[in-house]
KEKE-3310 file (N, C-alpha, C; in steps of 0.2 Angstrom, whole numbers, plus 5000, padded with zeros to 4 digits):
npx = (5004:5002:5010:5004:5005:5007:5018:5018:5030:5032:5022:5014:5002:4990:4987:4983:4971:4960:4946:4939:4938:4922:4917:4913:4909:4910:4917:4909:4898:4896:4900:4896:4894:4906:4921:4931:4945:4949:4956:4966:4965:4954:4946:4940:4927:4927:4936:4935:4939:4926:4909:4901:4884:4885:4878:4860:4850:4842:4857:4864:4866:4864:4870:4877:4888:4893:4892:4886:4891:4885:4890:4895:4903:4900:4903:4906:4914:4929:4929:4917:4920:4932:4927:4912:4907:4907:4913:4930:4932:4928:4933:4948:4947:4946:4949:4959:4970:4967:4965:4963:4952:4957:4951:4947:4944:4953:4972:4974:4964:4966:4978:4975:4964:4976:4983:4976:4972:4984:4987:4978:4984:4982:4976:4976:4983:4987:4984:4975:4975:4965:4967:4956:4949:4939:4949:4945:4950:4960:4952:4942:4954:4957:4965:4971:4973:4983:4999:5007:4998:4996:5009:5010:5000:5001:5015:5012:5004:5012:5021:5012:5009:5016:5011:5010:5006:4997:4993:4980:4977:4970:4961:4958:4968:4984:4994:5001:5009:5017:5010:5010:5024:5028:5019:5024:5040:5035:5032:5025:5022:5016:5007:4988:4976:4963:4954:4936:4928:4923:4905:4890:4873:4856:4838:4827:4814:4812:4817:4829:4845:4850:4855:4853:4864:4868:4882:4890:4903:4909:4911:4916:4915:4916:4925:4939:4948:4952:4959:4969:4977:4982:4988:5000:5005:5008:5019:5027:5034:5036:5044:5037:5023:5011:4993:4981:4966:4948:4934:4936:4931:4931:4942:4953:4952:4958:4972:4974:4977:4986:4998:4999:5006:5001:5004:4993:4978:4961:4944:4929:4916:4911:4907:4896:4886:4889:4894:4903:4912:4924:4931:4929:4939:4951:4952:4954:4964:4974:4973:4974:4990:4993:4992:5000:5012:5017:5026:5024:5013:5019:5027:5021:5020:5020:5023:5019:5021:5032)
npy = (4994:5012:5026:5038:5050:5068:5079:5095:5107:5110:5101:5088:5076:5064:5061:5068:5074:5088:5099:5111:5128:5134:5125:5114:5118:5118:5106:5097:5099:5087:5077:5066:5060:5058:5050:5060:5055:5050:5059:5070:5083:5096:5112:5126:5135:5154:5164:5179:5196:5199:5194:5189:5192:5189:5188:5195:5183:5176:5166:5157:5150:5136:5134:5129:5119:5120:5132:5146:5156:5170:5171:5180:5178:5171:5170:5166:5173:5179:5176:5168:5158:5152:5148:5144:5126:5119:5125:5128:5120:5109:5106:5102:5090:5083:5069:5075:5085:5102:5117:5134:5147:5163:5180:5197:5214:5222:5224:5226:5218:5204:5203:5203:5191:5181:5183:5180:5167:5161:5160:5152:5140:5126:5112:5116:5116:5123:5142:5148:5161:5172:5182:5187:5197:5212:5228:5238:5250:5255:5258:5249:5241:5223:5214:5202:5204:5215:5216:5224:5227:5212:5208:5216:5212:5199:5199:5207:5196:5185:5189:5190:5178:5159:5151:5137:5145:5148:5155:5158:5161:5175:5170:5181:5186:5193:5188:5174:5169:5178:5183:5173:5169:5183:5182:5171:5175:5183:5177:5166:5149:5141:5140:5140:5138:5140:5154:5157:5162:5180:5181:5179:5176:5174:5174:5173:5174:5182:5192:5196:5195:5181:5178:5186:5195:5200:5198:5184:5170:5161:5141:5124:5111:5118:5129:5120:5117:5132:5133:5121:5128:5140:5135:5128:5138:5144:5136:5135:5145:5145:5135:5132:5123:5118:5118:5113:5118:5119:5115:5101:5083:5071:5056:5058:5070:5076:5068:5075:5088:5088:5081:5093:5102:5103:5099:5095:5095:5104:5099:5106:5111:5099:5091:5097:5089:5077:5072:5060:5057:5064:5053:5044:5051:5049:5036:5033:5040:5034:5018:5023:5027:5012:5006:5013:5010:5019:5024:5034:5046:5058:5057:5061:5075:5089:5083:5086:5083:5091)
npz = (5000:4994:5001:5010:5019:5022:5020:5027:5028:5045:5048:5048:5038:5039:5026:5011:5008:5012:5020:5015:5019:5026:5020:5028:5039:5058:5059:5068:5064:5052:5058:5060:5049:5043:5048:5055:5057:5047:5038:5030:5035:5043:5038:5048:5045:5042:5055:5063:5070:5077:5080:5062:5056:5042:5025:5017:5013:4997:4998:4991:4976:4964:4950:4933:4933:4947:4958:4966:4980:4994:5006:5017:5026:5038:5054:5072:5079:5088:5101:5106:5097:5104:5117:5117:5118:5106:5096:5097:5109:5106:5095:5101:5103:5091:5081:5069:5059:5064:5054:5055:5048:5047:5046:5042:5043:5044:5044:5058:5062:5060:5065:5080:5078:5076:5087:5098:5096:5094:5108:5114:5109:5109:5099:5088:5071:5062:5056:5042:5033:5025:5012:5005:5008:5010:5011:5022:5029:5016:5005:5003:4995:4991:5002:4995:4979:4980:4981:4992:4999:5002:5007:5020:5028:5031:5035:5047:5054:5055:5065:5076:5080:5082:5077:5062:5046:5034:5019:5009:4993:4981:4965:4959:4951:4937:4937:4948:4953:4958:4968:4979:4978:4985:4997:5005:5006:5016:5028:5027:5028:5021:5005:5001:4988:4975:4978:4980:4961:4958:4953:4943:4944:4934:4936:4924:4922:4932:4930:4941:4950:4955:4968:4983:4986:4973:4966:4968:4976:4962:4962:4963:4950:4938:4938:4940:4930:4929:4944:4942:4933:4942:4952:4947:4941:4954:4959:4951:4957:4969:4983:4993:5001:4995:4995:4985:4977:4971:4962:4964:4966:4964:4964:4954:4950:4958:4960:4946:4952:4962:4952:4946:4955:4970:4984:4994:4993:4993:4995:4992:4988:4985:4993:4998:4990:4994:5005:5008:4996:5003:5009:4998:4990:4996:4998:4983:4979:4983:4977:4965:4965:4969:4959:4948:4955:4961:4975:4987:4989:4989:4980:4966:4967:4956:4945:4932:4915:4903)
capx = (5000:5007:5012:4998:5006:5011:5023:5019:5034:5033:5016:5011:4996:4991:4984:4982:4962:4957:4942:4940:4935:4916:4910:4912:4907:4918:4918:4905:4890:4898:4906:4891:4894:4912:4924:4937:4953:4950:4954:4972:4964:4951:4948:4935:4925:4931:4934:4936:4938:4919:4902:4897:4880:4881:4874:4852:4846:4846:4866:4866:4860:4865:4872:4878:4895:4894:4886:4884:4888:4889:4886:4898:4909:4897:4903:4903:4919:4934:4929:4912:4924:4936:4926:4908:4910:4905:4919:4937:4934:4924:4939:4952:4946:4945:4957:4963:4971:4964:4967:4958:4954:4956:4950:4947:4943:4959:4976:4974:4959:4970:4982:4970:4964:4981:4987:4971:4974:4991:4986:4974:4987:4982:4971:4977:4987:4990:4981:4973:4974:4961:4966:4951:4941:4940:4951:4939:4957:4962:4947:4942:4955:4956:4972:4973:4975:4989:5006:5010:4994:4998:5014:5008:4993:5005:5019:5008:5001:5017:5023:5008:5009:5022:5008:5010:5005:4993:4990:4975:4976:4964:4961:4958:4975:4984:5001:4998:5018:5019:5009:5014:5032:5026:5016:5030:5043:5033:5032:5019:5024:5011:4999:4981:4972:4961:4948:4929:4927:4918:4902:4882:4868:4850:4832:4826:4807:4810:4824:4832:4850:4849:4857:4852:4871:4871:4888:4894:4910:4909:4913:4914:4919:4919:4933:4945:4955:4958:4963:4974:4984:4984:4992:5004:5008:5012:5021:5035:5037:5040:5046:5033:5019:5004:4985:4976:4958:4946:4932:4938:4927:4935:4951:4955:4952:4963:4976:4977:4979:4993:5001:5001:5011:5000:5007:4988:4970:4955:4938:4924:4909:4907:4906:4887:4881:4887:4901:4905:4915:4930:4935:4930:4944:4956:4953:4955:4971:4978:4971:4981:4996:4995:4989:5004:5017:5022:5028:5021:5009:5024:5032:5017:5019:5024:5025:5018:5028:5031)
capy = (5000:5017:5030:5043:5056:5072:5084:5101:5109:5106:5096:5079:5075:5057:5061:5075:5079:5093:5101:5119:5132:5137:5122:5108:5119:5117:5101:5094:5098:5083:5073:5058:5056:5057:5048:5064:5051:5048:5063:5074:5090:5101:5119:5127:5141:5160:5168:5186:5195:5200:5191:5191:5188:5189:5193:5192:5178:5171:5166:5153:5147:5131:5136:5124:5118:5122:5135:5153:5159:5174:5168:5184:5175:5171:5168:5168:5179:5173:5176:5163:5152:5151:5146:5141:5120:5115:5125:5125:5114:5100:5103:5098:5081:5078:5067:5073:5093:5106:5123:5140:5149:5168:5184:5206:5222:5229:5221:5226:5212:5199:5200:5203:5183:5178:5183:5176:5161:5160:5160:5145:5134:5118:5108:5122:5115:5129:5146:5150:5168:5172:5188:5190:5203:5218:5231:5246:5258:5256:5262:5244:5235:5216:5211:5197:5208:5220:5212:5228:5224:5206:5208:5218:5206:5192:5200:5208:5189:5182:5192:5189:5171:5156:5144:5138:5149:5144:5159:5158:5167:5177:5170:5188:5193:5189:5183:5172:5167:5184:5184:5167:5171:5189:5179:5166:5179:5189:5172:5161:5144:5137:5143:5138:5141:5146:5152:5158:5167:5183:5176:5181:5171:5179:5174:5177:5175:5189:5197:5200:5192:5174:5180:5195:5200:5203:5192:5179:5167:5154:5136:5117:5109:5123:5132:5115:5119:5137:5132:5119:5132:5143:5130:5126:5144:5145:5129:5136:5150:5144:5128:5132:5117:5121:5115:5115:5115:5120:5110:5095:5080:5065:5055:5061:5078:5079:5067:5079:5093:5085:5082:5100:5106:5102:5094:5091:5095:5106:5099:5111:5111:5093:5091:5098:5084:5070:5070:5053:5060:5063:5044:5042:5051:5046:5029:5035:5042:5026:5015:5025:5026:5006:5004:5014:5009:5024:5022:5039:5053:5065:5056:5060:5082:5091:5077:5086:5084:5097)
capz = (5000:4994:5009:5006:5023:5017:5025:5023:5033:5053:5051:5043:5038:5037:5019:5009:5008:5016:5021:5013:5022:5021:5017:5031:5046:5061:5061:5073:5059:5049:5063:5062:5041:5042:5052:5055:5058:5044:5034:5032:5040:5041:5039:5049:5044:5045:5061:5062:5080:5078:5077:5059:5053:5036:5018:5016:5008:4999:4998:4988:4970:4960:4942:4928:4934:4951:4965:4969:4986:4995:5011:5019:5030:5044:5060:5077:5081:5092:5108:5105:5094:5107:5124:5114:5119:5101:5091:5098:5115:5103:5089:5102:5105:5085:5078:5063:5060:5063:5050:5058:5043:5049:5043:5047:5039:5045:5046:5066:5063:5056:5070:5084:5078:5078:5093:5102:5095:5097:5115:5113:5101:5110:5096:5082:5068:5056:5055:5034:5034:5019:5013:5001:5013:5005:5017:5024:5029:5011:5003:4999:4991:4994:5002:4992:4974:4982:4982:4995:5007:5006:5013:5025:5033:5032:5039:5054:5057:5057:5069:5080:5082:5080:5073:5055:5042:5027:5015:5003:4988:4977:4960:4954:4948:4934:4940:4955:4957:4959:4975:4981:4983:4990:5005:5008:5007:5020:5033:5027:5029:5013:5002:4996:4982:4972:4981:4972:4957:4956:4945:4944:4937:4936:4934:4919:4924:4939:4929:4948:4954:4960:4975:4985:4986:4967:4963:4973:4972:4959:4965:4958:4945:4932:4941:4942:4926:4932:4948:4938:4931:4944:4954:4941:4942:4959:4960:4949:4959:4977:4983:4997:5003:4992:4996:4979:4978:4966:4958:4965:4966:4963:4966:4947:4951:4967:4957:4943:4956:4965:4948:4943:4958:4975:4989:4998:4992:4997:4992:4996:4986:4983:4999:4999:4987:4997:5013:5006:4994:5004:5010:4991:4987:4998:4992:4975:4979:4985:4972:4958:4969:4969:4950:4945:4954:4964:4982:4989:4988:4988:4974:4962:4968:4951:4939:4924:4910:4900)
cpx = (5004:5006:5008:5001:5008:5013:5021:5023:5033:5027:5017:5007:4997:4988:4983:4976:4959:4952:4944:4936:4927:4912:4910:4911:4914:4919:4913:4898:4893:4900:4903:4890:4898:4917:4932:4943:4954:4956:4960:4971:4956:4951:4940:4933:4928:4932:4939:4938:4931:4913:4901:4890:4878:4879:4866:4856:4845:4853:4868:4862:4865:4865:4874:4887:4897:4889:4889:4885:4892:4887:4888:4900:4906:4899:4902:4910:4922:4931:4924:4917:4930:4936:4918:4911:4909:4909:4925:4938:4934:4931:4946:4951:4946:4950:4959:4966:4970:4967:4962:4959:4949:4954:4948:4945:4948:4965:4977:4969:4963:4976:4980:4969:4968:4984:4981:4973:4980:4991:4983:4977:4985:4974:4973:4984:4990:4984:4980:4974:4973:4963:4964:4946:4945:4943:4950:4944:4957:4957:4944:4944:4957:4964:4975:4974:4980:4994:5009:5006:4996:5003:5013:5005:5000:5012:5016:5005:5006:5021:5020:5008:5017:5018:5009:5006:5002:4991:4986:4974:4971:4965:4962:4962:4976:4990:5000:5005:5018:5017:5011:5020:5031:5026:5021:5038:5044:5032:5026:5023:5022:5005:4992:4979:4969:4954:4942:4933:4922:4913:4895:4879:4859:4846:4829:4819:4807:4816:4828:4837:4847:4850:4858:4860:4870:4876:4887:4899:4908:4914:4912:4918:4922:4926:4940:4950:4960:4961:4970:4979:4985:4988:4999:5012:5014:5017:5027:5038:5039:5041:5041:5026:5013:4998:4982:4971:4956:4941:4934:4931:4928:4940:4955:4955:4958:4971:4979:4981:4986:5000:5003:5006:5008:5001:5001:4981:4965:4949:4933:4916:4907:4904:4897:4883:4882:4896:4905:4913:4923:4934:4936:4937:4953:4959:4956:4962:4976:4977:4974:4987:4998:4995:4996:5011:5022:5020:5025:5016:5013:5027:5027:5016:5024:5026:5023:5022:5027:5035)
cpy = (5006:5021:5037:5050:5060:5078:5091:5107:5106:5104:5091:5079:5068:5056:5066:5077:5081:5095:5110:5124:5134:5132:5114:5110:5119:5109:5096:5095:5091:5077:5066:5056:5057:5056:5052:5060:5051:5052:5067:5080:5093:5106:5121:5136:5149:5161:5173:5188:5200:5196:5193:5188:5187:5192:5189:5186:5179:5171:5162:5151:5142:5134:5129:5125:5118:5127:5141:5152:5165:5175:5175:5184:5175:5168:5168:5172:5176:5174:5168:5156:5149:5145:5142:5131:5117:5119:5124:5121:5108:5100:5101:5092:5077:5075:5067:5084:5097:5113:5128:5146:5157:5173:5193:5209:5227:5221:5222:5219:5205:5198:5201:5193:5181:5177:5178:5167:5156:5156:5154:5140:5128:5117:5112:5117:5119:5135:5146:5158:5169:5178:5190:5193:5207:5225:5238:5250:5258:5257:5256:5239:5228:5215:5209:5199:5215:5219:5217:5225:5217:5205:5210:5214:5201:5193:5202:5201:5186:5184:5191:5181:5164:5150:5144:5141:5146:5152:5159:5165:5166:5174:5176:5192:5190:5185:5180:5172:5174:5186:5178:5167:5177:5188:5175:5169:5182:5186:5167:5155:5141:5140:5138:5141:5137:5146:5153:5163:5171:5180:5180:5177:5176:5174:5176:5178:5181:5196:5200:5193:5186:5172:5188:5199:5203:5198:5189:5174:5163:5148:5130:5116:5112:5127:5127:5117:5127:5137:5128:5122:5135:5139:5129:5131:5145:5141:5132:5143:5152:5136:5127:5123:5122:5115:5118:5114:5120:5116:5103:5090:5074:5063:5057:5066:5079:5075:5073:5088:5092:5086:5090:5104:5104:5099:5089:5096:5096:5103:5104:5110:5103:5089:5090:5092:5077:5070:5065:5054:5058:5057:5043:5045:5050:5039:5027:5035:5034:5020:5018:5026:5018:5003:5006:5012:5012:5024:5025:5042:5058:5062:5059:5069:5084:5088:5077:5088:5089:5096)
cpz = (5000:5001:5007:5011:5019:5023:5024:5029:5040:5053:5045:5044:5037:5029:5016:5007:5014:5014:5019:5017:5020:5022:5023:5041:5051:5064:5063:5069:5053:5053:5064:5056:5042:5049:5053:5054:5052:5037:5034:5036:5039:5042:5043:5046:5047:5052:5062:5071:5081:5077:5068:5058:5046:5030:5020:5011:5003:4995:4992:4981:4964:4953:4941:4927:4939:4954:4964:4974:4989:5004:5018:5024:5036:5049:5069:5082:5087:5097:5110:5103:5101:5112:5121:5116:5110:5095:5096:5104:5111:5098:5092:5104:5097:5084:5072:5066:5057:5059:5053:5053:5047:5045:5045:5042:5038:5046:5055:5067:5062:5063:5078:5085:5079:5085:5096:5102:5095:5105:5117:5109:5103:5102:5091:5078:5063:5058:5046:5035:5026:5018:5007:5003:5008:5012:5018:5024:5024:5005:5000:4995:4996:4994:4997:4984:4974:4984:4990:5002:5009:5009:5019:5030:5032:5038:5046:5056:5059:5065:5078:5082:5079:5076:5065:5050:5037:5024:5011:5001:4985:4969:4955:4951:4943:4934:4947:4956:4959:4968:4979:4984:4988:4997:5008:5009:5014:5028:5033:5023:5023:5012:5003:4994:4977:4978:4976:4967:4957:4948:4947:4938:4940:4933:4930:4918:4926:4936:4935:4946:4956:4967:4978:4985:4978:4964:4969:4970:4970:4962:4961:4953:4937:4932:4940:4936:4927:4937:4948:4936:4936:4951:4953:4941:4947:4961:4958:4951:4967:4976:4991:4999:5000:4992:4991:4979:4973:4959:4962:4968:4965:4964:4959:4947:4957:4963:4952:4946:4959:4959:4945:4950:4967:4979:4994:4993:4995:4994:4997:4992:4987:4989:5002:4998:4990:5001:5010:5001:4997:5005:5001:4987:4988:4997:4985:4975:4978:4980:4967:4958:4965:4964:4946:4947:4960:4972:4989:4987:4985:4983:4968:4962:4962:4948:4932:4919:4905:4895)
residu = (UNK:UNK:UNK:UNK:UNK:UNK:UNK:UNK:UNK:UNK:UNK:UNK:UNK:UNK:UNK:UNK:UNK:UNK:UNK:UNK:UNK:UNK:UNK:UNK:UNK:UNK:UNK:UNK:UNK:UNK:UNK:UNK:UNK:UNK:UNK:UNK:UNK:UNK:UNK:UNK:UNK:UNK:UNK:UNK:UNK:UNK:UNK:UNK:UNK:UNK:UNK:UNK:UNK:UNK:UNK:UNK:UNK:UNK:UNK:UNK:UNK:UNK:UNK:UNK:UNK:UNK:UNK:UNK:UNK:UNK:UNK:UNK:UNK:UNK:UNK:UNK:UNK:UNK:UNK:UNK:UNK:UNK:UNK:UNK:UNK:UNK:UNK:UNK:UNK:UNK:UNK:UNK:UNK:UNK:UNK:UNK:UNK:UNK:UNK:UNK:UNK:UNK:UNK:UNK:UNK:UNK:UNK:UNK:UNK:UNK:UNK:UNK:UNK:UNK:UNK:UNK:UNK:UNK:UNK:UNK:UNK:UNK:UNK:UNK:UNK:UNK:UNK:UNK:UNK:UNK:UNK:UNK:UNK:UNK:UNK:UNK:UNK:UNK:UNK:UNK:UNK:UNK:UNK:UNK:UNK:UNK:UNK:UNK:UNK:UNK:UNK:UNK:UNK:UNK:UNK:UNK:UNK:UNK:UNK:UNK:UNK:UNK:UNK:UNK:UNK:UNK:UNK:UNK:UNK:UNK:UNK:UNK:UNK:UNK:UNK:UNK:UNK:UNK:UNK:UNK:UNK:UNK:UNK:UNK:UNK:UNK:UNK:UNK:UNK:UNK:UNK:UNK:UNK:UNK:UNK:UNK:UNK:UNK:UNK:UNK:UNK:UNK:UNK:UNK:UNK:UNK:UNK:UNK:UNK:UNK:UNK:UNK:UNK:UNK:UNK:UNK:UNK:UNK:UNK:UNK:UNK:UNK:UNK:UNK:UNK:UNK:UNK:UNK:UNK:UNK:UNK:UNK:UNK:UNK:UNK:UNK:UNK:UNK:UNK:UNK:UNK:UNK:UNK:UNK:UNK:UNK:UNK:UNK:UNK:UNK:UNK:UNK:UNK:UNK:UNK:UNK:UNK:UNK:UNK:UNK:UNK:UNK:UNK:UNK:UNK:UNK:UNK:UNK:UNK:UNK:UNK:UNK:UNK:UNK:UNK:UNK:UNK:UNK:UNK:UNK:UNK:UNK:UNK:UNK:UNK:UNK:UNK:UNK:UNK:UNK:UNK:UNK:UNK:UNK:UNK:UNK:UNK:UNK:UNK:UNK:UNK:UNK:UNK:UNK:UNK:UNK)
# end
């Protein structure tokens, strides 16, 4: 049987499928259709250092390829996430690794979470620090498309905490190596990526938005060859630990991720249509491991020939 752990700097995982931020809750909303141990990590939903509640309704709406959502990073703000028993007490008794996928308005909000958290490291495997908010001091621009802010936020996090680092970048640029290196330059341990794509679908009955936000991020299998390359990208411009996701949905989908440059694998949407999924691709993985021949997981990261 191939060796499926994957390194990604000072952690190991016992497999390389992860849970994407967003879409697997914190955990404990899944925890009776999926055997956590099972699984290399999960990401739990944002958490900001305030309560959010939100975009109206509705957030979501099924398109042709994937989903709509703009769901506006709802959470329950550190303090809640902290001491609450059913996010970070219940996520220290899971047994796989935890990711705490952080977020702010301000780079004071971004290291606000980290410190806090810093403080609470037991059960903490990595921090995400999502720097796809849109940043209110800067008249609005998103972190995650300002190679200047993203040093900024990355550096002010790093500094705030010793736990490992996961940076997820914005799809929305056009050189992603470009920020890539920027963030891992700036102290982040390993990227992820791609996150949504700004997208909109309308009603052609009601002529209105399908989602009262107006846009929301596209997700699914449409996205997978852009994340594909944008992967590919990034790959060749750090030697960093990259968690590819995007569309992913099968052990074919997460294979060819791996292959373009990823070291471990986000699933996120497919998740909604059936939890099952995940085992199913972990399986996956290991079954074309054995088929082909190859030893590890880690021997299959970057092997598109070119």
């Amino acid at each position: 049987m191939a060796d499926l752990t994957v390194d990604l700097g000072s952690l190991t995982l016992r497999n390389p499928v992860v849970t994407a931020s967003g879409t697997f809750g914190y955990g404990i909303e899944y925890a009776d259709l999926v055997p956590l141990e099972r699984l290399g990590a999960i990401t739990v939903k944002g958490v900001a250092p305030f309560a959010s509640h939100g975009n109206p309704t509705p957030r979501t709406a099924e398109v042709f390829g994937g989903m709509l959502n703009a769901i506006g990073l709802q959470g329950p703000g550190i303090d809640k996430f902290i001491h609450h028993p059913d996010y970070l007490p219940w996520l220290r008794q899971a047994d796989t690794a935890v990711f705490v996928n952080i977020w702010g308005k301000t780079v004071e909000d971004y290291v606000e979470v980290a410190r806090r958290l810093d403080e609470e490291r037991e059960g903490i495997a990595a921090l995400e620090v999502n720097i796809s908010c849109p940043n209110i001091k800067e008249g609005g621009i998103a972190f995650g498309t300002n190679l200047e802010m993203a040093d900024r936020v990355v550096r002010a996090v790093r500094e705030a905490t010793t736990l490992p680092l996961i940076t997820k970048l914005s799809p929305n640029v056009t050189r992603v190596g470009e920020f890539a290196q920027c963030v891992v330059e700036a102290g982040s341990d390993m990227i992820s990526l791609i996150n949504t794509i700004p997208a909109m679908a309308i009603d052609i009955e009601t002529r209105k938005p399908r989602i009262a936000n107006v846009t929301g991020g596209l997700s699914g299998p449409a996205i997978k060859p852009i994340a594909i390359r944008m992967v590919h990208e990034a790959r060749q411009a750090v030697d960093a630990p990259i968690i590819g996701m995007g569309g992913i949905s099968t052990a074919a989908d997460a294979i060819e991720m791996i292959i373009a440059g990823a070291n471990a694998v986000g699933v996120g949407t497919a998740i909604f249509r059936d939890p099952g999924c995940l085992l199913a691709i972990v399986a996956g993985i290991e079954d074309y491991l054995d088929a082909h021949g190859i030893a590890s997981v880690a021997e299959l990261v970057n092997t598109v020939e070119r």
